[in-house]
Structures are given as C-alpha cells and as structure tokens.
C-alpha positions as CSV (number, residue, x, y, z in Angstrom):
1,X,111.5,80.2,82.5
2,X,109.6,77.7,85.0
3,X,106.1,78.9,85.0
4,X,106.0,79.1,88.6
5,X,109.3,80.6,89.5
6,X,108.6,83.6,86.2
7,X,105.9,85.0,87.8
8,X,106.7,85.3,91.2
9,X,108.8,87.9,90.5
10,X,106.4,90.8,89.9
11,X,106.9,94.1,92.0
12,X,105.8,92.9,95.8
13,X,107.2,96.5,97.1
14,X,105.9,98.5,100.0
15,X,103.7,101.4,97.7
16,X,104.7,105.3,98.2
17,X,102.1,107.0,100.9
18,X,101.7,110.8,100.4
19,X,103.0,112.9,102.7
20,X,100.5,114.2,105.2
21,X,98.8,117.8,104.5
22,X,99.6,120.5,106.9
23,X,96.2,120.0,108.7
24,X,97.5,116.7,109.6
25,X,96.3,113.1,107.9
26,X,92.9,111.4,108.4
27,X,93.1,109.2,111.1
28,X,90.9,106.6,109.3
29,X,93.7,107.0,107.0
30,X,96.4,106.4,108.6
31,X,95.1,103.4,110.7
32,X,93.5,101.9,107.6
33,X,97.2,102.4,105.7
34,X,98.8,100.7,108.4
35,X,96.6,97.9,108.9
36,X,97.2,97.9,105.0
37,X,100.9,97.6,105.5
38,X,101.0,95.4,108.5
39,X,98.9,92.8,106.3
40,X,101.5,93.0,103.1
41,X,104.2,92.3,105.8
42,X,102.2,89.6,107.4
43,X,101.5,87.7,104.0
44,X,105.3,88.2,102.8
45,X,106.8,87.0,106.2
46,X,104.4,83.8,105.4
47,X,105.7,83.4,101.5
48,X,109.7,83.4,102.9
49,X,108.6,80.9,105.3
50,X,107.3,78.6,103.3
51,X,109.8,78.9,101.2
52,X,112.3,78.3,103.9
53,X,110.4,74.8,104.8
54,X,110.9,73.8,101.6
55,X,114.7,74.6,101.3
56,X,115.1,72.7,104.4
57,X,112.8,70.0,103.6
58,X,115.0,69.5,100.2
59,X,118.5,71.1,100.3
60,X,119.5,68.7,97.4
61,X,116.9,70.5,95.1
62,X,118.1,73.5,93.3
63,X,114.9,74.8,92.8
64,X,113.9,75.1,96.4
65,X,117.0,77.6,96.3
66,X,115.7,79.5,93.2
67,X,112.2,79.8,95.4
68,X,113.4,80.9,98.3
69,X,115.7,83.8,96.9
70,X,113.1,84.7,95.0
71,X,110.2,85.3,98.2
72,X,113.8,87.1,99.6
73,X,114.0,89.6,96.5
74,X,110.0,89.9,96.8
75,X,110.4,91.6,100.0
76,X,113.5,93.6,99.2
77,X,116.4,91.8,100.7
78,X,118.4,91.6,97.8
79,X,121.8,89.9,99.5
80,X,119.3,87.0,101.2
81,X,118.2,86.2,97.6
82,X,121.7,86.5,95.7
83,X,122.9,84.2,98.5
84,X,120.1,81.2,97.6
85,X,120.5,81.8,94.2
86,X,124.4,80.8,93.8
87,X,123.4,78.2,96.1
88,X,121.0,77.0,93.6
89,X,123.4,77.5,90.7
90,X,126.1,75.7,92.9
91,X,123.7,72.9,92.5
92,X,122.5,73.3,88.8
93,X,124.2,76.2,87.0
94,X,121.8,75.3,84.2
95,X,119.4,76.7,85.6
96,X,118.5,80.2,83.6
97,X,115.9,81.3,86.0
98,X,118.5,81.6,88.8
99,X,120.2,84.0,86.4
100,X,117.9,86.2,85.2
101,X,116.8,87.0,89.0
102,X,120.4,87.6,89.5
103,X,120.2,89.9,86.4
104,X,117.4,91.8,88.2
105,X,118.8,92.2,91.3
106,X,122.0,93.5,89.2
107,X,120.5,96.1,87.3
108,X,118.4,97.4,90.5
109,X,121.9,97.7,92.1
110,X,122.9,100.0,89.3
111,X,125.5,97.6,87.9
112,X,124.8,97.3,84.3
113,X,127.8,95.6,83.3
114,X,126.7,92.2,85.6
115,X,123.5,92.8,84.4
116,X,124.5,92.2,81.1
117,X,127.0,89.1,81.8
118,X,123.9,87.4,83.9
119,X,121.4,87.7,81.2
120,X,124.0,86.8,78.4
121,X,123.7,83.6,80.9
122,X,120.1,82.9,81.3
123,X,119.6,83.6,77.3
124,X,122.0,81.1,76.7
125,X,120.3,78.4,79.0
126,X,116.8,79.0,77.6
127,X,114.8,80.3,74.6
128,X,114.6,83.9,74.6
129,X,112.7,85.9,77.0
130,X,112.0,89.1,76.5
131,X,111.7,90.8,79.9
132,X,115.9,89.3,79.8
133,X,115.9,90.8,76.5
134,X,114.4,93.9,77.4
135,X,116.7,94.2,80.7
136,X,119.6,93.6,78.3
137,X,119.0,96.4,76.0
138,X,118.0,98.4,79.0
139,X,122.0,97.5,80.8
140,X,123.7,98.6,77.0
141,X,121.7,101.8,76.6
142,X,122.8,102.8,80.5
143,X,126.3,102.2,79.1
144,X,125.9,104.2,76.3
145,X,125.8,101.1,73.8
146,X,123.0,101.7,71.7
147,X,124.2,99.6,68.7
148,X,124.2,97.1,71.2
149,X,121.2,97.6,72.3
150,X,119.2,97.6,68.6
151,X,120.7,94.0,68.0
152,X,119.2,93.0,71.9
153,X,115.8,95.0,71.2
154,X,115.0,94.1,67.3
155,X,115.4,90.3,68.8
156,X,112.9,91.3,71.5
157,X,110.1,92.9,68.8
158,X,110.7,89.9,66.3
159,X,109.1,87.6,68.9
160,X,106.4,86.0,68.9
161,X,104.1,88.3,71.1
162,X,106.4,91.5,71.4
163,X,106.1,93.7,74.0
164,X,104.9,97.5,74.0
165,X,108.1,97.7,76.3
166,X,110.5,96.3,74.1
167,X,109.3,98.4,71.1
168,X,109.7,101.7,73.3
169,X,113.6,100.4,74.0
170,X,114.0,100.0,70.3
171,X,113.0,103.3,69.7
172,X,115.1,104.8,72.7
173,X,118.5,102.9,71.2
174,X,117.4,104.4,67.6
175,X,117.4,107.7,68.7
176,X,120.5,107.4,70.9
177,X,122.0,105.5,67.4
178,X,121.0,108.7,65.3
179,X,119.0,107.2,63.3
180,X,115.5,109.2,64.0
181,X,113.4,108.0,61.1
182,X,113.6,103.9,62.9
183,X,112.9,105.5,66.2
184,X,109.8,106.9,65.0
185,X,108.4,103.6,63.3
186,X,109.1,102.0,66.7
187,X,107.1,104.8,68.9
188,X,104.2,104.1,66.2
189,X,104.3,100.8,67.0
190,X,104.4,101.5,70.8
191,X,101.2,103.4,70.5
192,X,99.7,101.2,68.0
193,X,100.3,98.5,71.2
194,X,99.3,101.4,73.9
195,X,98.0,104.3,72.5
196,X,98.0,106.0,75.8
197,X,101.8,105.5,76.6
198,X,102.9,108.7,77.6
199,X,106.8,108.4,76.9
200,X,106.0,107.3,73.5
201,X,104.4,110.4,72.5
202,X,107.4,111.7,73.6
203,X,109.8,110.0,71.8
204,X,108.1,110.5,69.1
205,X,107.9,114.6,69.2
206,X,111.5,113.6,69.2
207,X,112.1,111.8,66.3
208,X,109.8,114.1,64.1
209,X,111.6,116.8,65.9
210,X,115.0,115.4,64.8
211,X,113.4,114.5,60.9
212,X,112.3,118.1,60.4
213,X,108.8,117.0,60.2
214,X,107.1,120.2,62.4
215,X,103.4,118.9,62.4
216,X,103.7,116.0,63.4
217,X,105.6,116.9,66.0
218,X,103.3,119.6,67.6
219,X,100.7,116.6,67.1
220,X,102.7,114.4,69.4
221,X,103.7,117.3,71.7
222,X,100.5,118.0,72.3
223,X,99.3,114.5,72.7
224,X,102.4,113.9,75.1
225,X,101.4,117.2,77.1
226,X,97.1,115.9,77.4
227,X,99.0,112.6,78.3
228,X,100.9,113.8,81.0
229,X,98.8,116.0,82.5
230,X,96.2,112.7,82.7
231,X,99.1,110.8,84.5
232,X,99.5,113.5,86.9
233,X,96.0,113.6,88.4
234,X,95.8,109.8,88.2
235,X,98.8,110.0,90.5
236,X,97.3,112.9,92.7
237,X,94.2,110.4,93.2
238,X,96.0,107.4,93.7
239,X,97.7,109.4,97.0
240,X,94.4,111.2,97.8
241,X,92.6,107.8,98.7
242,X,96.2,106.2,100.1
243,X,97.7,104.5,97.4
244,X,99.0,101.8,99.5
245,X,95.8,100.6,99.8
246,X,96.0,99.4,96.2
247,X,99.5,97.5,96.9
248,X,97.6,95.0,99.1
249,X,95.9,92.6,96.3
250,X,99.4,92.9,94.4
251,X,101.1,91.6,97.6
252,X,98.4,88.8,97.4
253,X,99.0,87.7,93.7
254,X,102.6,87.6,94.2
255,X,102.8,85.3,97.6
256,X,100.2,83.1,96.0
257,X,102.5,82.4,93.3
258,X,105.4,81.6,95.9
259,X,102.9,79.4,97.6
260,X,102.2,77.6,93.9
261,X,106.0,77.3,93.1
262,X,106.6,75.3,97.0
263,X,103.3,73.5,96.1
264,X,104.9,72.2,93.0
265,X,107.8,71.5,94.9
266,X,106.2,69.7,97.4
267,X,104.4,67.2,94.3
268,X,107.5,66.5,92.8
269,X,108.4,65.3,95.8
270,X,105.5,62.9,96.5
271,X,104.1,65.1,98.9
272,X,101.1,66.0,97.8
273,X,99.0,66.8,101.2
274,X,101.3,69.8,101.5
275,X,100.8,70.5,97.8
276,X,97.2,70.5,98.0
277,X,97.4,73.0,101.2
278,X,99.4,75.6,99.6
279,X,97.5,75.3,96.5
280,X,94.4,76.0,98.2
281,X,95.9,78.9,100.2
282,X,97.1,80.1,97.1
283,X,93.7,80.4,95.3
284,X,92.0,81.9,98.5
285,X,94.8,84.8,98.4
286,X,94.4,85.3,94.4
287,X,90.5,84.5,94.1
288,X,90.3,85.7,90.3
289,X,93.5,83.4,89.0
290,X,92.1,79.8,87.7
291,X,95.5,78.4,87.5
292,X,95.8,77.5,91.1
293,X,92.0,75.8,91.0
294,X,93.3,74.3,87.8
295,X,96.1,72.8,89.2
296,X,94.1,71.5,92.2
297,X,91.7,69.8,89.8
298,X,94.5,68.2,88.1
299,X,95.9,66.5,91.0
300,X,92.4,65.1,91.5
301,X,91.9,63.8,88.4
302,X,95.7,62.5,88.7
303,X,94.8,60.9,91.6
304,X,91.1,59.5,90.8
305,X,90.1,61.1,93.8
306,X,87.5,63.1,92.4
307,X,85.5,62.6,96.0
308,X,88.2,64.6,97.8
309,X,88.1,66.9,95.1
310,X,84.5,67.8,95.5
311,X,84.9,68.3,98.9
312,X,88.1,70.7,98.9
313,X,86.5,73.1,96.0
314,X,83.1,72.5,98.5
315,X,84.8,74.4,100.8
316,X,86.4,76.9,98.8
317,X,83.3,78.0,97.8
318,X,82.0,78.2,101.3
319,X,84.7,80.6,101.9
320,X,84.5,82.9,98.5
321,X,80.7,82.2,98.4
322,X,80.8,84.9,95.3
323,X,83.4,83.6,93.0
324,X,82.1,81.9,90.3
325,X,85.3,80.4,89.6
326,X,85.1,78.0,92.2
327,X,81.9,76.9,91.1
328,X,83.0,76.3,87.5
329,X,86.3,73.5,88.7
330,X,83.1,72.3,91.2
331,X,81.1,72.2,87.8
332,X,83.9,69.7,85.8
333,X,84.5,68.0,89.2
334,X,80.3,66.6,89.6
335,X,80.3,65.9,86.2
336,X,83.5,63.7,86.1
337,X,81.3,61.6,88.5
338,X,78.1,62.1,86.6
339,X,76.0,64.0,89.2
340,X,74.8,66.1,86.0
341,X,72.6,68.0,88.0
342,X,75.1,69.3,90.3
343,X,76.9,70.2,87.3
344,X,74.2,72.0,86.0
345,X,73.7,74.0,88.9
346,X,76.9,75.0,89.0
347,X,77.6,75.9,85.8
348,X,74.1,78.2,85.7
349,X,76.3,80.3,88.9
350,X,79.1,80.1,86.7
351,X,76.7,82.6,84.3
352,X,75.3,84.8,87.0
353,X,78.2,85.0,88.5
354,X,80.0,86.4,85.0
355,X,77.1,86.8,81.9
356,X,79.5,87.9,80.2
357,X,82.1,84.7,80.3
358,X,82.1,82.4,77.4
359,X,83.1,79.4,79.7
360,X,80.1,79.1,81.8
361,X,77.9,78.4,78.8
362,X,80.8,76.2,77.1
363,X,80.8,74.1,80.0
364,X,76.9,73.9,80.5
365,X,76.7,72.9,76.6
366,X,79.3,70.4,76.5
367,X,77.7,68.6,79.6
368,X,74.6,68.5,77.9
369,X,76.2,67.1,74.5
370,X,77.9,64.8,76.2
371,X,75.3,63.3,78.9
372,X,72.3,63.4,75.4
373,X,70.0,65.6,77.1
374,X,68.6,68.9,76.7
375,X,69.4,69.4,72.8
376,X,67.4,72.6,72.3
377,X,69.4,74.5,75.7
378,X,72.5,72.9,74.5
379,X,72.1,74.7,71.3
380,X,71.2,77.8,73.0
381,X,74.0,77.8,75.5
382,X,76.9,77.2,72.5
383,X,74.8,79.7,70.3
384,X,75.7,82.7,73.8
385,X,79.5,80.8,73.8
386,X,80.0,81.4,70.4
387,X,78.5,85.1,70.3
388,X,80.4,86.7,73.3
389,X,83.5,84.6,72.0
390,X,83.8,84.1,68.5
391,X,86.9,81.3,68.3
392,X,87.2,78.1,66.3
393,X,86.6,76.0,69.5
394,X,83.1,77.7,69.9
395,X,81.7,77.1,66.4
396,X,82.8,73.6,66.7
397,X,81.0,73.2,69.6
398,X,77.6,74.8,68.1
399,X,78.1,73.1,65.0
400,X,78.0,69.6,67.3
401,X,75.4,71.3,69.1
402,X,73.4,72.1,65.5
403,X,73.8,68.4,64.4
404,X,72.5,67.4,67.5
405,X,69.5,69.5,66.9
406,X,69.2,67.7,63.0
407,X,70.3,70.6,62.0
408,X,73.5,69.7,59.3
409,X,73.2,72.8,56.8
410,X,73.7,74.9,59.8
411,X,76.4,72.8,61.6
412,X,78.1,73.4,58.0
413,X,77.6,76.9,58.6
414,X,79.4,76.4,62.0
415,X,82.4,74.6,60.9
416,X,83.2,76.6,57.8
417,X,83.6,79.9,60.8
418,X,85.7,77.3,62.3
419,X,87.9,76.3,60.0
420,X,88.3,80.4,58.8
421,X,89.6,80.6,62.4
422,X,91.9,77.9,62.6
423,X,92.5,76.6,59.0
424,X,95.5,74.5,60.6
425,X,93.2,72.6,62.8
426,X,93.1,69.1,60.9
427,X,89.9,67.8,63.3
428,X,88.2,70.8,62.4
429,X,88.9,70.1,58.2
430,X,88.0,66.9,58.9
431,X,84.5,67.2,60.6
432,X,83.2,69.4,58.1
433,X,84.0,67.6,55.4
434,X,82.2,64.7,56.7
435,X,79.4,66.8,57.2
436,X,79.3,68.1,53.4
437,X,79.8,63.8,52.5
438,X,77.2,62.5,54.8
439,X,74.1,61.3,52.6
C-alpha cells in the first residue's frame, strides 16, 4: 500500500460521550466536549478540502481519487468515498489501495461476501497485507467459513512482523474448525504478543475448556475475569473525564496524514510550494511524527535549498518552542551548511528535550567525527547512544568514535557488538577486520 494513502485510514470517528448523570453534566464539561467536537469537525472539513483541491487540480490522477475518498470515509460518508474510489479504479484499476478501502467500507456495511471479493482484489495487486488479510479471515469467519479463514489467517501469522490481531483470528477460526488444541497455541501466542489482551484469555479458557484441561482453564478464567474487570473501569474513566476529549489528537494524526498524501501529490506534480505548505501544516497538527519534518528536509536537500530550509524549520520551532524534534531536522539542516555551532546547540535541545533519545547524542557525535573536533565529547556522546540503544549502527559509531580517541583495542571491542548485531552487515565485517590487520 502507498505509504501515504495506508495510514490515513485509521479510525477518525466522532468518540462515544457518556450519558449525563441525573444531577445534570458539568457545564465545564459540556462546553469543553463541544469545543472538543467542533475542532475534530473543523480539522476534518479542512482534510476533504484539501483533498478536493487536489482532485480538481488533477482529475487525470487516480490517486487524487484514492485521497479524496479516503478524507470522505475518515469522516463517515461512506457513499462520498466509494464514489471517488471507482473513479480512481476507472482510471487505474491496478491500484490495490482503492480496493482494500472499498473492502473496508464493505465489511463496515455488513456485507462480507464484497468484502471478501474486494480484498481477493487488492491481495492480488500487491504483496500481502495483513490488515487485508486479517479483514479477510474476519469476512469468512462472519460467513461461517472457518476453513477458509485458517488458510487467510496462517498466511497473516507467517509474515514477517505478524500481528497480535491476526494470531487472535487464527485462534477464533481454530475453535470454530474444531480443532481446540491449534486455537490454544494461537491464544498463547496472542498473549505472548499482548499479555493483557483480554479476549485471548478467553479464548483460551475455551480451548482448555474444550481439551479437558480444567487448570488451566480456571487459570485463564480467572485471568480473563481480573482482565475484564480492568477494562471496565478504564472505560468508566475514560467517560468520567469525557472521553471525547482524547479523540481530538487522533483526529489530528489522521488529517495530517491526508495533508501528507495531497502534499505528495502536489510534488509529483512539480508543485512543490503547495507541497511544502501542507507538509508543514501537517507536522504542526502531529508534533510527535518525524516523517512529515523528514520529508520537508528531503525536499530541501533535493532542492539545495538548505537556506529556505533553515528558515521554514526556524519557524516551526518558533511555534512548538518545546518539541525537540524540530530542533533535531534544524540540527542536520546547520550542519549541512557547516554552521557547527548551530548544530551543536541544537542537538544539546535535542537531549534536554528527550535524555532519554538515542538520536540526539548520535547526531551530536557524528557532527563532531565528521567536522575533527571535540574527540573526548564525541566519544562520550556515542558511549550515551550506544547504552540507551544498543544496535549495530551505535557500536559502529563508538568504535569510530574509540579510534578517533587512539583507542583501536576498544574500537575492536565496539565492532565485534556490531557485527553480533548485524552479522549480515558486510561494512561492518569489513571495518573490523581492518582494525584487527592494521599494524
């Protein structure tokens, strides 16, 4: 699926609000809820409407289409969004993105059988993806198909990074199978994944149930009983303080990725002033996602316009004056151009604004190795990297850092961590060796 069009499909609903006690509700409440509620309905009206311009702007692109029913189905209006979608499969019906939104909007209609035509579709268009998988299975086990639905599921846990989700199907289309003793190894591996997953527990009393194994049965009863009980009073809280107060910074995440699939619209369209303004808007609605600054950066490095750059993640930091994130891409950004002690400065907010990120060290490190100053701090800042984040591409960077400091036996030390990490990584072989050869 395209990166941008995958991800703008998480759950943009309008969240449940208790119903007021007999007293009557706060009025702080209720005018804070509503303000709550007016701003989620300001925020998608802006997401369609971009997405609108750029449908207009580019009615011979199919993925302008896919956008725009996609910001539709955010805010609910299902027909608006299967409308653009055929549009966009009129144009390219190769497109397995269109599909698998069309499999969505199925399956929340209740129609399981065009659920599973639409993501037999998009599977066939693309590598496979588990949420189609998982949707799939989901459509056969509403049908009654569980033998169906173990072929669609085992394909979903033999992924590369399964799901807790699609291991809970597997074990829901082994019990309805009859086969109790499969269902129970897939429940095990649910909880393995989230050992708090309440309907796991559950399907699991069931199995054991169903194998004649009594204790462990009471022991997941009784886990599935704490577990539910935990679940109710979270819920009871969550309406206590107004749940729909917490639907607000979902809204957010969800237009800002609209905004990033138009602004990659817009590029590929050689119109990268709009691009740039959506991607900006985009990282001021989501201020904790890098991909949006990321992208930014890359356009300005694209464009050797590191200047403009500056002065665009200048003001974004002016605006979110306490996220640190801004002042990282500012931190790559000055030291493109050299102004190391910009950089420097930067990257030091980087590490008050998160001690406990491994990338504000990294980056402080690397601009030292790279600019021949500071060896001792350098060494010191990859040292932190490596010990809140123990990965291959941290002991490389100490081991540099060690050498650096005429320190070879311990850059050996470094690079033999590294290569445990990443055996496969041929640059990694091939530095230490020439540190265990060098005279």
């Amino acid at each position: 699926m395209l990166a941008w069009l995958g991800v703008i499909l998480a759950s943009a609903g309008e969240p449940a609000v208790s119903p007021p006690e007999a007293r009557g509700p706060d009025p702080r409440a209720v005018s804070e809820s509503e303000q709550t509620q007016t701003a989620a309905s300001r925020l998608k009206q802006e997401a369609v409407a971009v997405a609108v311009e750029v449908a207009e702007a580019y009615p011979a692109d199919a993925l302008s289409y896919a956008l725009l029913g996609s910001a539709y189905h955010n805010t609910g209006r299902s027909e608006e969004a299967a409308k653009y979608l055929h549009k966009c499969l009129e144009l390219n019906p190769k497109l397995g993105d269109a599909y698998e939104v069309l499999a969505l909007i199925a399956y929340e209609r209740g129609n399981p059988e065009e659920t599973i035509r639409l993501c037999r579709e998009a599977l066939q268009l693309g590598p496979p993806n588990p949420d189609v998988l998982n949707r799939l299975g989901r459509a056969h086990l509403d049908l009654g198909r569980p033998d169906e639905a173990v072929r669609v599921l085992q394909q979903a846990v033999d992924l590369p990074r399964p799901s807790s989700e699609s291991a809970y199907l597997l074990g829901q289309a082994f019990l309805q199978s009859g086969d109790p003793a499969r269902a129970k190894e897939s429940f095990l591996r649910t909880l393995g994944m989230v050992p708090d997953h309440t309907q796991a527990c559950f399907g699991l009393f069931t199995a054991c149930t169903r194998l004649g194994q009594s204790e462990e049965a009471n022991r997941a009863r009784e886990q599935f009983q704490k577990l539910e009980a935990t679940d109710r009073r979270a819920l009871s809280d969550r309406n206590a303080e107004a749940e729909s107060l917490s639907g607000l910074p979902l809204v957010r995440q969800t237009v800002a990725r609209t905004l990033f699939g138009a602004a990659q619209i817009h590029r590929a369209h050689r119109q990268p002033a709009k691009a740039i303004d959506l991607l900006r808007r985009a990282a001021l609605l989501d201020a904790e996602n890098p991909n949006y600054r990321a992208a930014l950066e890359a356009h300005f490095v694209q464009a050797q316009a590191l200047e403009e750059g500056v002065a665009i993640f200048e003001q974004l930091a002016r605006d979110q004056p306490a996220n640190g994130l801004n002042a990282y891409f500012l931190g790559r950004l000055y030291g493109r151009l050299g102004r190391l002690e910009a950089a420097g400065r930067a990257y030091r907010q980087v590490q008050q604004w998160d001690p406990a990120w491994p990338q504000g060290y990294r980056a402080l490190a690397e601009l030292y190795l790279r600019a021949d100053r500071e060896p001792a701090e350098a060494l010191k800042l990859a040292r932190k990297a490596a010990e809140l984040d123990p990965s291959g591409p941290h002991y490389f960077l100490l081991a540099q850092a060690q050498l650096k400091n005429r320190n070879r036996p311990a850059a050996i030390e470094a690079m033999k961590q590294a290569v445990i990490l990443l055996p496969n990584e041929t640059r990694y072989r091939d530095f230490l060796q020439q540190l265990q050869n060098a005279p």
